[in-house]
PALUMMAR-44814 format. One record per residue (C-alpha): x, y, z. Coordinates in steps of 0.1 Angstrom, whole numbers, padded with zeros to 4 digits, always signed. Layout:
XYZ...
//
This chain:
+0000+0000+0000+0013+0031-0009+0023+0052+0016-0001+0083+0015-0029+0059+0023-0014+0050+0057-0039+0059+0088-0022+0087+0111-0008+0074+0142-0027+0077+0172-0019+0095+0204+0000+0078+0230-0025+0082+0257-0054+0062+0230-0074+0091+0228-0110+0095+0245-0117+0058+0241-0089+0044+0254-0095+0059+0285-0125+0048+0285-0120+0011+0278-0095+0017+0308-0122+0025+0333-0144-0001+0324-0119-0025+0332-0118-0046+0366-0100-0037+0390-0081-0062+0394-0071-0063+0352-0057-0028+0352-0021-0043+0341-0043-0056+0309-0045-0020+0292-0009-0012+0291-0002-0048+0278-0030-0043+0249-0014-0010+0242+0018-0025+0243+0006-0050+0216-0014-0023+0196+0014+0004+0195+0044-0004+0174+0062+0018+0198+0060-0008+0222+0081-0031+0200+0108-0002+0210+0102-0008+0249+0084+0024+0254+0060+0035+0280+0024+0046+0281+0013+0073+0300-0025+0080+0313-0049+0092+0293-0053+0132+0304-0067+0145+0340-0101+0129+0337-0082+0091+0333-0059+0100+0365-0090+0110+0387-0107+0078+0378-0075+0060+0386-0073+0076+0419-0111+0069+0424-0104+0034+0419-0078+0031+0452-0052+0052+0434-0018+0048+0447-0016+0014+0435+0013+0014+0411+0011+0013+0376+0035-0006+0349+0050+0018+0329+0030+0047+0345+0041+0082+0361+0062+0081+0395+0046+0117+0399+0012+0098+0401+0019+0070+0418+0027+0090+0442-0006+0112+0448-0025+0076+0449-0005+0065+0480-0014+0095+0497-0048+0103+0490-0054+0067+0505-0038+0075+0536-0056+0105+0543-0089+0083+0539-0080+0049+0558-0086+0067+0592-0121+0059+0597-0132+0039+0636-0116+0002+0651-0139-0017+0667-0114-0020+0695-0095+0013+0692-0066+0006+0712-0045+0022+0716-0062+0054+0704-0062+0066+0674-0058+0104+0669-0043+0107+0708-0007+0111+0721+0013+0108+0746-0002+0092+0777-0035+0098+0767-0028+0072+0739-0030+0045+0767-0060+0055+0784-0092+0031+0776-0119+0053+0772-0151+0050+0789-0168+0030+0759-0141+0002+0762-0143+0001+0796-0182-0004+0797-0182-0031+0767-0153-0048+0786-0173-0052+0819-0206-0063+0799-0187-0084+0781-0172-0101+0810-0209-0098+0828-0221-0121+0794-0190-0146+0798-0198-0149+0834-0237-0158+0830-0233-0174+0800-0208-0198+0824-0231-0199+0851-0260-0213+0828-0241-0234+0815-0227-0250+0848-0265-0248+0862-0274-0271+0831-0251-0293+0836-0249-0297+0877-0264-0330+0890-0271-0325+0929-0248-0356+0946-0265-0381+0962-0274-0373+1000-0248-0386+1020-0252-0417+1043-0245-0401+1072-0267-0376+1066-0296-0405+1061-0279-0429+1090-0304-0439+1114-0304-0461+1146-0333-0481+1158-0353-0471+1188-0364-0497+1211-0388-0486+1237-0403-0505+1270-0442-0517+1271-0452-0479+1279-0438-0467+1252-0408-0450+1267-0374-0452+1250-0350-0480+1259-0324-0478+1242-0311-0461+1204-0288-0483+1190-0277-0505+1157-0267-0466+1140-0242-0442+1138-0267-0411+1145-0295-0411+1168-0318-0406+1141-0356-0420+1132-0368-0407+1099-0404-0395+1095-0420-0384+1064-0433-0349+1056-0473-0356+1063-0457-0367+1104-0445-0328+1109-0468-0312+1130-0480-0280+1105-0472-0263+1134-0435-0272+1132-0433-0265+1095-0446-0230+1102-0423-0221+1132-0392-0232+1111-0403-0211+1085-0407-0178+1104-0375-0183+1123-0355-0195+1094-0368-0182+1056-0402-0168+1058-0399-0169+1016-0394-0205+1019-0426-0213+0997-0421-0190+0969-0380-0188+0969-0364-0205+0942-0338-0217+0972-0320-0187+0973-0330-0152+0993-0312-0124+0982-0334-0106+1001-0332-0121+1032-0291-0124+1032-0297-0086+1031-0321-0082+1060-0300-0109+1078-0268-0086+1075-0290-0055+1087-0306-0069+1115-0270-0085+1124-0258-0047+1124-0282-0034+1147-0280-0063+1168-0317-0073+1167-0327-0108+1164-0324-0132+1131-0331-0151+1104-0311-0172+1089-0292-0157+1063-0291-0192+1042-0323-0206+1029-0338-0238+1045-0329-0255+1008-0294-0243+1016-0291-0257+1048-0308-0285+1033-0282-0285+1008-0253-0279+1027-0265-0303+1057-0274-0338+1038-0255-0332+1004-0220-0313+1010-0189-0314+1033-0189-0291+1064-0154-0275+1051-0157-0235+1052-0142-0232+1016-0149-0208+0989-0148-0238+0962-0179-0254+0985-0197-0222+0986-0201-0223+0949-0211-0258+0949-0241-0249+0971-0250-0221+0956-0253-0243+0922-0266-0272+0941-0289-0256+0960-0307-0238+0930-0313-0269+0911-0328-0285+0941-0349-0254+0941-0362-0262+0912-0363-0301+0909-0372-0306+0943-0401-0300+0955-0408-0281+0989-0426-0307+1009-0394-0325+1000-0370-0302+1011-0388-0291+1044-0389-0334+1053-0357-0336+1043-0340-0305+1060-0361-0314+1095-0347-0352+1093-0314-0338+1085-0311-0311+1113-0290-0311+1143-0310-0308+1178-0283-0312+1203-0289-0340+1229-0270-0364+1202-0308-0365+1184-0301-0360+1148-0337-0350+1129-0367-0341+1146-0384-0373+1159-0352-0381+1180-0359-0345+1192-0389-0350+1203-0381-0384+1221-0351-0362+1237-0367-0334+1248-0402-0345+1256-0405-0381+1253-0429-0382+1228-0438-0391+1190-0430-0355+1168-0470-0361+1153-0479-0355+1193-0459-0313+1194-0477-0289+1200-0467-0251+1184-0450-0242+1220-0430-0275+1219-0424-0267+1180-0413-0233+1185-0388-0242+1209-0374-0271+1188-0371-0246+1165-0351-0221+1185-0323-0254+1186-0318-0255+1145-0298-0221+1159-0273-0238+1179-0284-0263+1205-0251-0258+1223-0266-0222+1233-0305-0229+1234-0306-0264+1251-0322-0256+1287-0300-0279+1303-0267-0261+1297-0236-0274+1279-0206-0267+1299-0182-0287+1275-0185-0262+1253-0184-0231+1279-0191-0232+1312-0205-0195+1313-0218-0190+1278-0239-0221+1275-0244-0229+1315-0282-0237+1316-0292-0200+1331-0279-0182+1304-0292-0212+1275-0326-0210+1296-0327-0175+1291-0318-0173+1251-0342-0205+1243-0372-0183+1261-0364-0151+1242-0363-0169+1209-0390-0193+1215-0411-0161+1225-0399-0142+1192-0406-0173+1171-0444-0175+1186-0446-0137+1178-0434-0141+1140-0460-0168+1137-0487-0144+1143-0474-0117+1120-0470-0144+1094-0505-0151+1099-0498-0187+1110-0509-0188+1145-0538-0169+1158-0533-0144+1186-0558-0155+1209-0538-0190+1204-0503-0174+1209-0519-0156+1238-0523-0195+1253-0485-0201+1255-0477-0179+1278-0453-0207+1297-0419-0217+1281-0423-0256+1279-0394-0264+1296-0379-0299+1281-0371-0327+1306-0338-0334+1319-0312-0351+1295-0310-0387+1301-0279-0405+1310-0268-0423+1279-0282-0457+1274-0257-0485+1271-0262-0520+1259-0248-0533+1289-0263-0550+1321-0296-0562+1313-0308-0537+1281-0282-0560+1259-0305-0590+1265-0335-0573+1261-0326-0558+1227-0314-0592+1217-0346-0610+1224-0365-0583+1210-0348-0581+1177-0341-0618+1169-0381-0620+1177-0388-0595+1154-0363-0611+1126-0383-0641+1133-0418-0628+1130-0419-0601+1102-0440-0605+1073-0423-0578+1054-0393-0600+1052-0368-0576+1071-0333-0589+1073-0307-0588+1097-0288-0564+1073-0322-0539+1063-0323-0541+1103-0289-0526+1105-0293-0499+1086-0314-0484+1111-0346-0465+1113-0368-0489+1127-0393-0479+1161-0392-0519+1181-0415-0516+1208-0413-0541+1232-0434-0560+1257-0407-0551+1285-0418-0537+1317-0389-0513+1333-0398-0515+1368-0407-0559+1366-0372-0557+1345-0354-0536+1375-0372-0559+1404-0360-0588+1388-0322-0580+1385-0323-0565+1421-0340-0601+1430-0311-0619+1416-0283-0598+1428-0297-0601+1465-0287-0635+1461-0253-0630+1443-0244-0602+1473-0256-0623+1500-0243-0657+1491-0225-0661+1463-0183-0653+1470-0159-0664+1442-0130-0652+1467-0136-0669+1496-0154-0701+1476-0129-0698+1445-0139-0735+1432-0176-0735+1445-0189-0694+1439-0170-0689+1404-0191-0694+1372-0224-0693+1387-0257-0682+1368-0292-0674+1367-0315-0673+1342-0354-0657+1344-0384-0646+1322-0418-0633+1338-0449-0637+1310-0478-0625+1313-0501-0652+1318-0537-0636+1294-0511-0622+1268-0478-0643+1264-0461-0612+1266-0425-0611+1281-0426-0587+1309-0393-0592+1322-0362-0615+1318-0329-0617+1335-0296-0629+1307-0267-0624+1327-0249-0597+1351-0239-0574+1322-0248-0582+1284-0211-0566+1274-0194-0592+1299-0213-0625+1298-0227-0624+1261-0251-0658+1266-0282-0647+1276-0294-0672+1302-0330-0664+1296-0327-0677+1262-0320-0717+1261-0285-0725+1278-0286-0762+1278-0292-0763+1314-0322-0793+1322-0350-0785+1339-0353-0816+1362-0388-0820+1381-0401-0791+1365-0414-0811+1337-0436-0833+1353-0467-0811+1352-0465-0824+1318-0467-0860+1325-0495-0855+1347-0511-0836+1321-0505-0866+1296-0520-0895+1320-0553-0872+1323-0561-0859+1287-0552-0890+1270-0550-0913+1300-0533-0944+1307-0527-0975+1285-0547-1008+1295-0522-1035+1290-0551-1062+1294-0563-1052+1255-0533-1060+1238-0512-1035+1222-0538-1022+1193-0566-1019+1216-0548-1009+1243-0535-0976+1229-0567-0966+1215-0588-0980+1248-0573-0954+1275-0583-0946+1311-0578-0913+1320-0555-0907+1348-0569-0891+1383-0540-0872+1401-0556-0893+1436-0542-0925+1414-0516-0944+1432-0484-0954+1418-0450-0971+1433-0433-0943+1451-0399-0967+1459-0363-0959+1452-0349-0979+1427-0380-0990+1416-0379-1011+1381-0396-0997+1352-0423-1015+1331-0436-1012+1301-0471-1008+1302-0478-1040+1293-0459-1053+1324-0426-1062+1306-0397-1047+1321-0378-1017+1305-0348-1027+1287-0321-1003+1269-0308-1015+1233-0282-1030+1258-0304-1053+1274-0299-1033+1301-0327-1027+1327-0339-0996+1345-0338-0984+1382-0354-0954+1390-0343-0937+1420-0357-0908+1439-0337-0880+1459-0317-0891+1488-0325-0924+1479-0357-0922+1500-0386-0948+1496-0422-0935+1493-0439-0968+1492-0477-0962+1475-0483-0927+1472-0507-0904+1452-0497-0889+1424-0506-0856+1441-0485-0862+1469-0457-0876+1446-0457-0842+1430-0456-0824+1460-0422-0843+1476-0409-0844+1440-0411-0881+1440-0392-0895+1407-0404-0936+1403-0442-0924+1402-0443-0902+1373-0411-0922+1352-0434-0954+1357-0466-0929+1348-0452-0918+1319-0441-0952+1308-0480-0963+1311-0492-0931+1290-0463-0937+1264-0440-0909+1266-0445-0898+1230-0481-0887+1247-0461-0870+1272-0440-0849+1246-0471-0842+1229-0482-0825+1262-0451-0804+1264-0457-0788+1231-0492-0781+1235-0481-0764+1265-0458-0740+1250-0423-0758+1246-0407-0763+1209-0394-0795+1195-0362-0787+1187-0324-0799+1200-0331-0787+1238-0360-0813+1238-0345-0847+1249-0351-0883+1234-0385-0891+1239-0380-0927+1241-0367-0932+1275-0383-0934+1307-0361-0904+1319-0380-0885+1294-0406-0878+1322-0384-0866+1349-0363-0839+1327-0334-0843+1306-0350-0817+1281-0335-0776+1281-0360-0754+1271-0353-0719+1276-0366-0697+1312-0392-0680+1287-0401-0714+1272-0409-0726+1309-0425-0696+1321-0450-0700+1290-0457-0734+1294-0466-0729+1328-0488-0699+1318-0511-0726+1299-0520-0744+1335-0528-0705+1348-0550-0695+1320-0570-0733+1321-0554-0749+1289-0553-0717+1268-0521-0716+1253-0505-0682+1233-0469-0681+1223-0449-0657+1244-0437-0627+1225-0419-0596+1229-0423-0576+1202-0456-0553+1199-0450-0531+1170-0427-0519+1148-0426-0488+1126-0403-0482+1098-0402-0442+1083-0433-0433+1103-0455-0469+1085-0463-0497+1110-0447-0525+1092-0456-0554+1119-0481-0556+1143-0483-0584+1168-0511-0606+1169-0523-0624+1200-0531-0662+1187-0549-0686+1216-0549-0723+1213-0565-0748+1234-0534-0769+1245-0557-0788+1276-0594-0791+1288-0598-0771+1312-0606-0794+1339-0571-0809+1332-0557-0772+1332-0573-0768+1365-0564-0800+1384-0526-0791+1374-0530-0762+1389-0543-0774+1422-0518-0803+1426-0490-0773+1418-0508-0752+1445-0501-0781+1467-0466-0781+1460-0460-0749+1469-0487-0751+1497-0474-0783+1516-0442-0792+1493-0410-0781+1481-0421-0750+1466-0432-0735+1503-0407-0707+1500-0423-0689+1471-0451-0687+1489-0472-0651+1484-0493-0643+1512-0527-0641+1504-0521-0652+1469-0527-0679+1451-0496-0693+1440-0488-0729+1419-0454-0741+1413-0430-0768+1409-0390-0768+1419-0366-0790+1395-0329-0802+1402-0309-0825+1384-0284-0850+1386-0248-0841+1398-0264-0810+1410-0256-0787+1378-0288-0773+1377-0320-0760+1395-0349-0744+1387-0384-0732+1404-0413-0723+1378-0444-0710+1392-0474-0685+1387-0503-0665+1398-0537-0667+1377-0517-0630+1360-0480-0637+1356-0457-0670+1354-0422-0667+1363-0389-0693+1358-0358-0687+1372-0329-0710+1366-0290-0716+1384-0264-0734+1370-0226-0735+1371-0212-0734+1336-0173-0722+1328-0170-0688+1313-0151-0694+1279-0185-0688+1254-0163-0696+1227-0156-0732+1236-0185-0753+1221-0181-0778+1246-0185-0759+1276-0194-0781+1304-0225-0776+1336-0203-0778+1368-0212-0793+1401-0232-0768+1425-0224-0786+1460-0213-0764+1485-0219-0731+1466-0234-0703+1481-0220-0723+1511-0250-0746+1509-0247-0789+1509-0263-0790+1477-0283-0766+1454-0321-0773+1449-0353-0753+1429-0364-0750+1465-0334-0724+1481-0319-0700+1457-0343-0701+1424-0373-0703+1444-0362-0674+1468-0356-0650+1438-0385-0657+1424-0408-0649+1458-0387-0615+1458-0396-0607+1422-0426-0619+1425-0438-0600+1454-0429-0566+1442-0444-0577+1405-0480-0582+1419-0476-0561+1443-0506-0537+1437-0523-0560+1414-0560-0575+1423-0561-0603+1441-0570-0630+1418-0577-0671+1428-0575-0704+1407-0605-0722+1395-0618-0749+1415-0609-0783+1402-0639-0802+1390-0627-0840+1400-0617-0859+1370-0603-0893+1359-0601-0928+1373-0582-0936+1406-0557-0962+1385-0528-0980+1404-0499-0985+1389-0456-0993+1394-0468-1024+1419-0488-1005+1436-0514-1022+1456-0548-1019+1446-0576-1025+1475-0597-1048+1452-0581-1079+1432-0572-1070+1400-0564-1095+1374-0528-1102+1369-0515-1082+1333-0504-1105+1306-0482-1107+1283-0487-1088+1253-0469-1080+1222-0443-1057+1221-0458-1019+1214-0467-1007+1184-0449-0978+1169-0477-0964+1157-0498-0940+1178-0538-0939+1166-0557-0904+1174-0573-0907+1212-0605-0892+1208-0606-0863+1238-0611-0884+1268-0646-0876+1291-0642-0863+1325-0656-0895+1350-0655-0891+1386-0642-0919+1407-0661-0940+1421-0654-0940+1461-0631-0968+1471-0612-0977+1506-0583-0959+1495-0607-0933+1499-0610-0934+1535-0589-0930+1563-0575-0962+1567-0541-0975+1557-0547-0972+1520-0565-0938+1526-0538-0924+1503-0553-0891+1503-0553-0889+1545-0519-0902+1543-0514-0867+1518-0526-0848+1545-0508-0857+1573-0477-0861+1556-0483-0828+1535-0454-0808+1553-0431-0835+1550-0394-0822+1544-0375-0853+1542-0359-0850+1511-0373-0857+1478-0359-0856+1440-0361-0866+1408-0324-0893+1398-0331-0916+1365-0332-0888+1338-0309-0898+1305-0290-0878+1279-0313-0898+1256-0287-0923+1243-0296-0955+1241-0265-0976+1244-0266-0982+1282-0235-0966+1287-0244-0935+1304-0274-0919+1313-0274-0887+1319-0301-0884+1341-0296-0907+1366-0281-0900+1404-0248-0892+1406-0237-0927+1423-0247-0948+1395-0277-0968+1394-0284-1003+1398-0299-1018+1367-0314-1039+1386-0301-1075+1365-0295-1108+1389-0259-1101+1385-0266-1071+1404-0240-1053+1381-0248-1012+1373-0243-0997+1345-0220-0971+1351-0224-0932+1358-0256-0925+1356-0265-0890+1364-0299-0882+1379-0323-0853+1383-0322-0847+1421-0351-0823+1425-0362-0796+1458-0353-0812+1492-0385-0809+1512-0402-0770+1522-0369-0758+1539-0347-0731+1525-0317-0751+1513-0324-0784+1506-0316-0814+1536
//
């Protein structure tokens, strides 16, 4: 192309457009326009720069955020960008610090606007911590010590005993068991915003910290939910890290827990002095009574302890100082504050003023009892009572439930018959029993005792040792110790209800074709008499061995009644009567009466059965007898009434009777036990005025002896025996009792019957005057042991040996005996002969009991010398140790 046609060159800066086209580009292209210009201008080619595009271009460059540098562009405009954005980057920080547009020390200085956004931000942090640790706190279980509980046994009038089994002297009761009034008295002395707080009382911290300042009286600064709080759920450490726990604590409980809740729980939990943690211990402490029985004065001075009982307990507490808390000056503060208390109640509109008016006398709490130990006799009693109660729940209550405490056991136990009892038995201890000057006679010596009440079966009393933290066996439980004559009552019993076999019918017939026994019948009183079967056949052991019975002092009776054999504690009648009843009948009796079959009853298949060798236990004995008093009603004894648990009843006792006897039998038991003590060898229990029955019991080698009697309203056992004191030895042995107490020999007629007449005075002492029935007569006048009869009788014969098996006797029919010559006074006149030997003294006992073995090789119920067994040889059979029962009506036996 020629060159005249050639467009003219543009200008360097591109003319209008080009700075244009520059405008419109992003901002962050702007390097793009000098590299197109680069590419469109030849002059580029050359390495020369462009420059901007005139004024307008460099305004809209600046506009853009200027300064920013250019390639290729002008250093004199470069320049101008960078400081034209200076001068417009000074707008506000959001934290300006430090200052911007200040010097110097002012620089430094936070101005009032960062000071107020620090301290609400700070305020946010803090709350927005707070709810969050709120949301997540979990109030801690209460602690067992704040919930640890004893159990509360109380005597038969509902007095307390003794609180034991816990670590705290505490009895929970349940929120509906607070007397309104209590609830209300708390509430004005303590947190009168209790019902609408949410726990915590701003408020009332306040008013607490003003009325402290002008020395007026108080509230409680905390809240009863914080005290709650800090009592059952929190350590008592005065730290700042526990504080906040109960602040935290205690608002959640404010609003999880409800207020009937906390008020129970707070009033359990509370401190009352007196060592009476929660308010039914204070209520027992201070006025001996159930906290459902307060009234608002008692209330509103229980309430004046939650302030310190140290300094509001009446009865001073000079431990902590003798002059700030001596009981004028605790007198004084617990009348002011209950007063003030009574006063806020009315302006609370809780209590009336006409009913304020009423209290005008400050109920002045009993004196503090001495504290109650489980030693001397209270051990025993709260043994008996709580193995009963373990025995006899319904609930199924354990030994380890039991433990945990909280339980309310009251008990059949009278105090004073308990007391008289003890003092009975230590009379006897002080007077006559010396371990120093009688070291191998005095030492080891015990008694045993249980008084029952004869319409109830409750245990009144018992006697287990001379302290329950010295001698742990309690000796009115079973000890092993045999009763000796005292078991013949049931014998007698026996041969009347289901009466005597008649060996002329064979062995079928003759079991189920019975005469019942008379107690006029006659029967073999001789020493070492031999004992039949009641078919005629003599005794024999699995031996071969035969059996001689012998009595007391080896003393021969000849024919005698069974009456009077009863009253001289004859042994051959009532082995050889037992023998003709069977003496599975006579075991039968026994448990009818009251006694258990367990290991302390002996083998029942030995004549010595009859005279003994059994253990039951004082309160087993004293029920049994209880049967004869009440005319054949028999109820088991107990000594457990009720029992609570958290305020519920949770066992109730519930009297059962049984017919154990006829009454007619009942009642001729009686009377021949009358006799006993009458004209026998019970004389020294006798109760002027009174009717009394009773029986004495010794056994063989002298080891034990008992006397077991009643009144128609209480029966009483009291035992003695020797036994060494290692309870940890399981084969502890019963030791001799001659010459202790400085007496020959022991017998139920000295030392057992004289306690009981001492206990027994003072226990009825008071009491109507009540009298046995009358005996109707009943049964047949039967002879039997080679007795004599008047009239011929025919000669028994020979009959099978007996059965094993034991048909039903149909209840045998009262028959009165028909008058015979025995009848009369003439030599056979058994009944005259009674009478005029009726204060005989000349020794009687019971020898012949066994062990129940039945190899013949030693029979532990026989006399201490050994018995004869009676074979043509005239060989014994070793040491046979007998029950040697009451020596005549003198004190002391001989």
């Amino acid at each position: 192309m020629s060159e005249h046609r050639r467009k003219a060159p543009q200008p360097q800066g591109g003319g209008r457009a080009a700075a244009r086209r520059a405008a419109q580009q992003p901002a962050g292209r702007r390097t793009d326009a000098p590299r197109r210009a680069t590419q469109e201008s030849p002059s580029a080619a050359h390495g020369e720069e462009s420059s901007y595009g005139g004024r307008a271009e460099a305004r809209r460059a600046a506009q853009r955020g200027g300064g920013g540098r250019r390639r290729g562009g002008d250093d004199s405009g470069g320049h101008e960008g960078r400081g034209r954005s200076r001068a417009d980057s000074g707008k506000k920080r959001f934290i300006d610090y430090p200052r911007a547009g200040k010097y110097g020390f002012r620089r430094w200085v936070p101005s009032w606007k960062l000071v107020s956004g620090l301290c609400l931000g700070f305020l946010g942090l803090m709350m927005g911590a707070a709810g969050l640790a709120y949301a997540l706190v979990v109030p801690p279980e209460v602690n067992k010590l704040a919930t640890a509980q004893n159990n509360v046994y109380y005597w038969a009038d509902d007095t307390q005993m003794v609180a034991t089994g816990g670590s705290v002297n505490r009895q929970e009761i349940e929120y509906a068991q607070i007397p309104p009034a209590m609830r209300n008295a708390v509430i004005s002395a303590e947190n009168k915003s209790f019902e609408t707080d949410r726990g915590i009382d701003p408020m009332g911290i306040a008013r607490a910290f003003w009325n402290m300042a002008k020395g007026g009286e108080t509230q409680g600064g905390s809240t009863i939910t914080q005290q709650y709080v800090k009592n059952s759920m929190l350590s008592q450490d005065q730290t700042l890290s526990r504080k906040f726990k109960e602040l935290f604590i205690t608002l959640k409980v404010g609003e999880t827990v409800s207020k009937q809740k906390v008020m129970e729980g707070y009033l359990n939990v509370s401190y009352y002095g007196r060592g009476a943690s929660g308010l039914q211990a204070a209520a027992r402490a201070y006025y001996n009574k159930d906290a459902t029985d307060l009234d608002a004065s008692e209330c509103a001075f229980l309430a004046t302890l939650l302030k310190g009982a140290s300094y509001y307990d009446p009865a001073g507490a000079p431990e902590v100082d003798s002059v700030k808390a001596s009981a004028e000056a605790n007198t004084e503060r617990a009348k002011a504050r209950w007063s003030w208390i009574l006063d806020e109640e009315v302006k609370d509109g809780t209590l009336s003023a006409a009913k304020r008016a009423t209290f005008d006398t400050f109920p002045m709490p009993m004196q503090p009892k001495k504290d109650a130990k489980l030693g001397g006799q209270t051990g025993y009693l709260v043994d008996l009572a709580t193995k009963y109660f373990l025995a006899h729940n319904e609930e199924g209550v354990t030994e380890k439930e039991l433990a945990r405490g909280g339980y309310e056991i009251h008990t059949t136990f009278e105090k004073k018959k308990v007391e008289s009892l003890e003092k009975s038995v230590n009379k006897i201890y002080k007077a006559k029993i010396d371990p120093e000057k009688r070291p191998d006679k005095d030492t080891h010596v015990q008694f045993g005792g249980a008084s029952v009440d004869t319409k109830t079966g409750a245990i009144v009393a018992t006697y287990g040792g001379q302290d329950a933290t010295q001698h742990y066996t309690n000796n009115a439980d079973a000890t092993g110790a045999q009763v000796g004559s005292t078991f013949k009552p049931f014998v007698l019993a026996a041969a009347m209800q289901y009466g005597r076999r008649n060996p002329e019918l064979g062995t079928d017939q003759g079991e189920s074709e019975r005469t019942p026994v008379s107690p006029k019948s006659i029967y073999n009183g001789d020493n070492k008499l031999k004992i039949n079967n009641y078919d005629g056949t003599v005794w024999q052991n699995d031996d071969g061995k035969e059996w001689l019975q012998t009595n007391d002092g080896d003393h021969s009776y000849g024919d005698i009644s069974l009456r009077y054999a009863m009253q001289q504690s004859a042994n051959s009648p009532y082995v050889q009567l037992g023998m003709d009843v069977g003496t599975d009948k006579v075991k039968q009796a026994a448990l009818a009466a009251g006694l258990r079959d367990d290991k302390y009853m002996a083998n029942s298949k030995v004549p010595s059965f009859s005279i003994g060798t059994s253990s039951p236990s004082a309160i087993r004995m004293a029920g049994s007898y209880a049967t004869f008093a009440t005319s054949g009603k028999q109820r088991e004894p107990f000594s457990v009434t009720e029992v609570k648990h958290d305020g519920a009843v949770i066992y109730q006792h519930d009297t059962v009777t049984k017919s154990a006897f006829p009454s007619v039998v009942a009642d001729n038991v009686t009377d021949v036990l009358k006799n006993v003590v009458e004209h026998g060898t019970g004389t020294p229990a006798q109760l002027p005025g009174r009717d009394v029955a009773g029986k004495t019991g010794t056994t063989d080698g002298n080891k034990s002896a008992w006397f077991v009697g009643y009144t128609p309203q209480l029966s009483t056992a009291v035992s003695m025996f020797r036994m060494d004191d290692d309870e940890k030895n399981k084969d502890r042995k019963f030791l001799e009792m001659y010459g202790t107490g400085d007496e020959e020999s022991i017998h139920g007629a000295s030392f057992p019957a004289r306690i009981w007449h001492d206990y027994m005075a003072e226990a009825v002492k008071g009491s109507k005057v009540v009298n046995f029935p009358k005996p109707e007569p009943y049964g047949d006048t039967v002879f039997g042991g080679g007795a004599v009869s008047p009239s011929p009788t025919p000669s028994p014969k020979p009959s099978p040996s007996e059965s094993s098996e034991t048909p039903t006797t149909p209840p045998p029919t009262p028959s009165s005996p028909t008058p015979t010559p025995s009848e009369t006074c003439q030599p056979l006149d058994w009944e005259c002969r009674n009478d005029q030997n009726g204060g005989a003294t000349d020794g009687n006992g019971n020898g012949g009991t066994t062990d129940g073995s039945t190899d013949g090789g030693t029979d532990a119920g026989t006399t201490d010398g050994g018995t004869d067994t009676g074979t043509s040889e005239g060989t014994t059979d070793g040491t046979n140790e007998g029950n040697n029962n009451g020596r005549g009506g003198i004190f002391g036996g001989g």
